[in-house]
C-alpha positions in Angstrom: 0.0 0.0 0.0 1.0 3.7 -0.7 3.1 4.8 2.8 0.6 7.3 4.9 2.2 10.4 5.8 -0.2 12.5 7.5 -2.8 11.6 9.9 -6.5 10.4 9.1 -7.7 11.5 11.7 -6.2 15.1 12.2 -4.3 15.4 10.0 -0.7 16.1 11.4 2.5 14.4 10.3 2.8 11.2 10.9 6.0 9.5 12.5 6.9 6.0 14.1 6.9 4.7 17.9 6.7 1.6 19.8 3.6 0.2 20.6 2.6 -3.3 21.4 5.6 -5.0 20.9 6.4 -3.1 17.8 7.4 -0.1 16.1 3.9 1.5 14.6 3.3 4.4 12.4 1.5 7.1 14.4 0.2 10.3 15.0 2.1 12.4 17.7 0.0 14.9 18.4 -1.3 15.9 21.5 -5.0 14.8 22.0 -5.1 12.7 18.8 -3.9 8.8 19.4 -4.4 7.2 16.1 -2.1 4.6 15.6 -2.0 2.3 12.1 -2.2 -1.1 12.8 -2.3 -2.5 9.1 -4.4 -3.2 6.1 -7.0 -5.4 6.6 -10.3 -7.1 4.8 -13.1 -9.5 5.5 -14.4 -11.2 2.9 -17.3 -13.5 2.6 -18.7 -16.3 0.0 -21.6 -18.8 0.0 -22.3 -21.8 -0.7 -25.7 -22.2 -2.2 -27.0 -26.1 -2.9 -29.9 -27.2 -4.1 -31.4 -31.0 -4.7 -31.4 -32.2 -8.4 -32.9 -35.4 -8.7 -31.3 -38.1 -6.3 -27.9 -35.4 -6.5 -26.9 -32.4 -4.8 -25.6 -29.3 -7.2 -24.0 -26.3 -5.7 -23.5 -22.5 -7.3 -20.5 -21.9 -9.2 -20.1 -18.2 -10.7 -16.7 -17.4 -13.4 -14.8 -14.6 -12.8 -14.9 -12.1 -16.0 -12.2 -9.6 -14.6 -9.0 -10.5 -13.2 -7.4 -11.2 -11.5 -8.2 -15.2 -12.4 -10.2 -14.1 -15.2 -11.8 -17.2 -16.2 -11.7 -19.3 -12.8 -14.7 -20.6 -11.4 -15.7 -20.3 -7.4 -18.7 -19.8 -5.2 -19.9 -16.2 -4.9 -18.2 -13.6 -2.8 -16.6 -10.5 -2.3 -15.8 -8.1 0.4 -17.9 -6.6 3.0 -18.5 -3.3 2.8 -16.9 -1.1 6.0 -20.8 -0.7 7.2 -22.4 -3.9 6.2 -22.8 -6.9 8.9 -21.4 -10.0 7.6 -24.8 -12.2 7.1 -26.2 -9.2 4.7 -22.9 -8.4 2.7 -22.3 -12.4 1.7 -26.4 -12.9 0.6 -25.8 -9.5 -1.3 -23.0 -11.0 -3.4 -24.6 -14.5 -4.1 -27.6 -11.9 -5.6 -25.5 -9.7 -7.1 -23.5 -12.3 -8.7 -25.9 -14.9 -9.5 -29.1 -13.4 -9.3 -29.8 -16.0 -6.4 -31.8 -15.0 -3.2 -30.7 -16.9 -0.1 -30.6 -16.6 3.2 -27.6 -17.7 6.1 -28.0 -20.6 7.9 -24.2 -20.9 9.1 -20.3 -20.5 8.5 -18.9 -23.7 7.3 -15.0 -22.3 7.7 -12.7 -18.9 7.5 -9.5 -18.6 5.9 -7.2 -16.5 7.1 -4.3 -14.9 5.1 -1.3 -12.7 5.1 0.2 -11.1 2.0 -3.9 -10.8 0.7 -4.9 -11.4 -2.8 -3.4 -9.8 -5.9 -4.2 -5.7 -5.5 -6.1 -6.7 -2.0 -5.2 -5.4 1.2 -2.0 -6.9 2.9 -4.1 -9.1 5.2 -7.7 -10.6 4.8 -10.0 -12.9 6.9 -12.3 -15.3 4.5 -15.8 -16.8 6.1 -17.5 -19.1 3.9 -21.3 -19.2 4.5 -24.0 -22.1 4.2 -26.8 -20.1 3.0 -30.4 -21.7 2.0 -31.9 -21.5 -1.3 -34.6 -19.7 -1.6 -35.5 -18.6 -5.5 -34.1 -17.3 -8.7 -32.4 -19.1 -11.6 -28.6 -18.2 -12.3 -27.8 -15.0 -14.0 -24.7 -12.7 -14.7 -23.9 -9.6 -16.1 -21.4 -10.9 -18.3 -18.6 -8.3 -17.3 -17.5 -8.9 -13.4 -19.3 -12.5 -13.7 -18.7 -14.2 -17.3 -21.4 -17.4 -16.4 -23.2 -18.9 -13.8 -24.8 -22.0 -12.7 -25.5 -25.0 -10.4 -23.0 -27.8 -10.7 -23.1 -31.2 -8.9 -19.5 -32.0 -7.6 -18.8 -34.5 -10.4 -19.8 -31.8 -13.4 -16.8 -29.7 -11.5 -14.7 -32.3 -12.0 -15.2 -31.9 -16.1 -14.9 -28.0 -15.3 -11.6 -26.3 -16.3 -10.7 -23.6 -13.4 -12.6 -24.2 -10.7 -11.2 -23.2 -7.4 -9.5 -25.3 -5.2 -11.1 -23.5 -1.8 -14.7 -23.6 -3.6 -14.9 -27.2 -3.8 -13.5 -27.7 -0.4 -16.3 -25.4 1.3 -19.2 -27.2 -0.5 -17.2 -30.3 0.3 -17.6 -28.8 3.9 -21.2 -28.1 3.6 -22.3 -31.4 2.1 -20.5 -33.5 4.7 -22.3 -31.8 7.7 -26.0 -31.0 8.8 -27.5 -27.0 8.4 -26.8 -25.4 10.9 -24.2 -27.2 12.5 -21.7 -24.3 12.0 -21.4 -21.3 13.8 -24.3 -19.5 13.7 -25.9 -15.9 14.6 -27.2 -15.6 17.7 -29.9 -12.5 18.3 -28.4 -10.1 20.6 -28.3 -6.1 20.1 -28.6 -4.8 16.8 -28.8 -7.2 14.1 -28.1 -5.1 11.7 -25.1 -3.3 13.6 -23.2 -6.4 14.9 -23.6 -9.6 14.9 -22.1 -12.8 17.2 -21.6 -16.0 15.9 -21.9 -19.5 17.9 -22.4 -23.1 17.6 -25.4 -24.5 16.1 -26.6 -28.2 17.0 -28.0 -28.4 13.7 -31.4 -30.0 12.1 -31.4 -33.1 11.0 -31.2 -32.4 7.4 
């Protein structure tokens, strides 16, 4: 990222000190107290499965833009700075696939250093369960080239598909809705949110 040299906050030149076991970049000035502590991202992606028959087929979108132009993976993206988690990832399955669903639980996280290519330098991953609720696969053919639901052996005949992707619907099929951490009501819903345990239904 481009070096900071003045202060977010207020503005004043920004210098270096020692702060939590490590030398910081911060601002100085009296009253003030901002202190950088890095470059940071959540992201979030769902997986979205459906019955087909006697078979199980999951959402796949393809990237259109790099980077991995071409690759195939759930839908995701980042969450916006003022959007809780739950909202931002069934935002991006509709966005991207022009599927509604709703959360039931997170299935895993990933958490990275060094970020994606042009991403901030450090990123935290959740990958959702969410329930199928309508819509048929769409895209707008410029951030998403295609679309669609794929049972885990059409992937296999599927050039590109992400690694990660088939491991969190791996993830999901192998355990029961719910079973994942889960939100739990408490305060604001739509101002933060805490996750726990679920037992899970017996689906």
């Amino acid at each position: 990222m481009t070096r900071m040299n003045y202060c977010p906050q207020c503005a004043s030149p920004l210098a270096r000190r020692f702060d939590g076991g490590r030398e910081r970049i911060a601002c100085l000035a009296e009253g003030c107290g901002f202190i950088y502590f890095g470059d940071f991202s959540i992201g979030c992606a769902g997986v979205v499965v459906r019955p087909r028959g006697n078979e199980i087929e999951a959402l796949l979108v393809q990237r259109g833009q790099n980077p991995f132009a071409g690759t195939w993976q759930i839908p995701g993206g980042y969450a916006e700075h003022d959007e809780v988690l739950s909202l931002a990832v069934e935002r991006e399955v509709q966005e991207e696939a022009g599927i509604v669903a709703t959360v039931s639980d997170v299935v895993a996280f990933r958490h990275a250093l060094a970020g994606s290519s042009g991403g901030p330098s450090t990123n935290v991953y959740f990958i959702f369960r969410l329930n199928y609720v309508s819509g048929e696969p769409q895209h707008d053919g410029d951030e998403i080239a295609a679309a669609g639901f794929y049972t885990l052996d059409e992937m296999e005949d599927i050039e590109g598909v992400q690694g990660l992707s088939k491991w969190g619907i791996r993830q999901v099929l192998g355990s029961k809705s719910g079973s994942g951490l889960s939100v739990t009501s408490m305060g604001d819903p739509n101002t933060w949110q805490i996750y726990g345990l679920g037992e899970g239904d017996s689906r």
